[in-house]
Residue, then its C-alpha position, 0 to 999 in steps of 0.5 A: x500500500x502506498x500508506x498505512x491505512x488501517x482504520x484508526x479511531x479517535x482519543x483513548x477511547x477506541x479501538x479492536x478479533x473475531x467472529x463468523x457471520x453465520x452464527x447466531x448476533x451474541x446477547x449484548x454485554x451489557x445490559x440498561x440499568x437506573x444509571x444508563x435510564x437516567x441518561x435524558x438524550x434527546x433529538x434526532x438522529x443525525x443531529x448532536x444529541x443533547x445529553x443531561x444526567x444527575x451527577x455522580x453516576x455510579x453503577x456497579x457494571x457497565x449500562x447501556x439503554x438504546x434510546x432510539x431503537x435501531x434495525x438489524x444486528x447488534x455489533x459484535x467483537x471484531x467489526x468495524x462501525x462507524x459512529x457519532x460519540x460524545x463522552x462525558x466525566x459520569x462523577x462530574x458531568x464534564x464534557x470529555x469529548x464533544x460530540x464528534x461524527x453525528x451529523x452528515x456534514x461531519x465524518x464518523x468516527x471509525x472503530x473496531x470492537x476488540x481486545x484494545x477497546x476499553x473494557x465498558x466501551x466494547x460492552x456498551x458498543x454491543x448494545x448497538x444496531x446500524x441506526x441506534x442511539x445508546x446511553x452508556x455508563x461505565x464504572x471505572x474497573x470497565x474505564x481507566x481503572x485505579x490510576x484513572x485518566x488524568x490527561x483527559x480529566x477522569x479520575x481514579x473513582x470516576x465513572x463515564x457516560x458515553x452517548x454514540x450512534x451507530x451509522x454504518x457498519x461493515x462485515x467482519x470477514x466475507x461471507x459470499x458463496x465459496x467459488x473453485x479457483x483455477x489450477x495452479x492459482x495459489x491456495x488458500x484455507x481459511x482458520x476458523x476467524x477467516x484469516x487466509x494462509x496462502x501458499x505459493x506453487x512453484x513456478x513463474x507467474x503470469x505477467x499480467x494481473x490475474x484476479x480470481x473471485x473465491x467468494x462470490x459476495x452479494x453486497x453493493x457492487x464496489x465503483x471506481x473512486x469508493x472508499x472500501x473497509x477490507x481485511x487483506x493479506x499479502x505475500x511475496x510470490x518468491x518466497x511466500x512470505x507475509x509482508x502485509x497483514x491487516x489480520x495481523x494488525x488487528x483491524x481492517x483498512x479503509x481506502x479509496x480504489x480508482x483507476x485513475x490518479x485518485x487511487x490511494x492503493x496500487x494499480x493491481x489492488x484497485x483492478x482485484x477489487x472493482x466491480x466485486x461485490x461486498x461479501x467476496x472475497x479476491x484473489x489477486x497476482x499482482x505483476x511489478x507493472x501493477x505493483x511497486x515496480x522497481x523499487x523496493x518499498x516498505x522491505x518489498x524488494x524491487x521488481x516483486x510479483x505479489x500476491x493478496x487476499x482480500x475480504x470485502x467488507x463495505x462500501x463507506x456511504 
């Protein structure tokens, strides 16, 4: 890739494992409570919410009370969502992050539910569906613990409330129709999380990019200048080694493909991703021409053939 783009979110708040998209959503990990009630929020979606709550707020376990319901699953451990989020001191009702990404004219913030997310956050993140509106209440063993965060005002005894919408979230692994690849196309078996091992046959590769579709996906079909959410793992074709791995990193990246100067990922990614649909998951040999050429970047040699899997996760709306 020409930069690091794995998805990041902001403040100390944020951020990321694993599930499968045939098994039945999980029950949240939290669940309402008189804490998470006595959160008043009002207005719209797509509008900053208006939060009041009396202080202190000191719930035992971490709360949450969907104030305006939404539509689907609720979020699980491992996906990636995009939401509206204010948080605010619970003990003192001070306002620790203005709310940021809830309008149309502001960009969400990106986040990944997961082993970095802080414990009440990813509990209270659960308790959300793509549409819905959560108060949240986190108790400090679920915030910043004994030591607390004096950086951003919250002290060791200090609870939080966290008010986030939900308004748009994306597949934690592909999930299309399982397609046969071609003979002597490199092999790929799946781990039960969906992360590819790959293994390179032996022999020259083909000079040309060859894309090869190996789930058929049934999402939105990805155009030229989208910004797409995917998982990818890419080899060397010489020796098979793993030089990229958003898997490894623990969080799917997010760029825009194009074919024309717009593109922020090589030629070769952009060409195995257009005009696949959300859900599949690609194969793709990627030439020196399609690739980084002849020079050596970010310890890819120079003139190396490449060789990625890609999940399609989403489309950014």
């Amino acid at each position: 890739m020409r930069s690091s783009l794995a998805l990041t979110a902001t403040a100390a708040l944020v951020a990321l494992a694993l599930t499968g998209c045939t098994a039945p959503a999980p029950e949240p990990l939290a669940t309402s409570g008189a804490s998470s009630d006595a959160i008043e929020v009002t207005g719209k979606l797509g509008a900053n919410p208006r939060v009041d709550f009396p202080t202190p707020v000191s719930p035992k376990a971490t709360q949450c009370t969907e104030v305006i319901a939404g539509d689907g699953e609720r979020l699980v451990e491992g996906q990636q969502a995009l939401i509206g989020l204010s948080v605010y001191n619970g003990s003192t009702g001070e306002e620790l992050q203005a709310p940021t990404g809830f309008t149309d004219s502001e960009d969400a913030i990106p986040i990944v539910l997961g082993g970095n997310t802080l414990p009440g956050l990813l509990k209270g993140l659960s308790c959300g569906s793509v549409g819905s509106r959560v108060a949240v209440v986190i108790p400090p063993a679920d915030a910043f613990g004994d030591e607390g965060n004096q950086s951003i005002g919250v002290g060791p005894d200090d609870s939080l409330v966290v008010v986030y919408d939900v308004r748009q979230a994306f597949l934690t692994r592909a999930d299309g129709a399982v397609r046969p690849s071609r003979d002597g196309f490199p092999a790929v078996v799946l781990a039960p999380d969906g992360r590819p091992g790959i293994t390179v046959p032996k022999t020259d590769p083909q000079k040309s990019t060859q894309v090869e579709v190996l789930k058929e996906g049934s999402g939105q079909v990805v155009e030229s200048g989208d910004r797409v959410v995917v998982h990818y793992t890419g080899v060397l074709w010489d020796d098979n080694s793993v030089f990229d791995s958003t898997w490894e990193k623990g969080a799917p990246a997010s760029f825009v493909v194009s074919d024309g100067s717009d593109s922020q990922v090589i030629p070769g990614f952009s060409e195995a991703i257009i005009g696949q649909k959300v859900g599949s998951q690609i194969g793709v040999i990627v030439p020196p021409s399609d690739g980084y050429g002849d020079q050596e970047q970010a310890g890819i040699p120079a003139g190396s053939t490449l060789f990625f899997v890609i999940d399609i996760l989403g489309v950014v709306e």
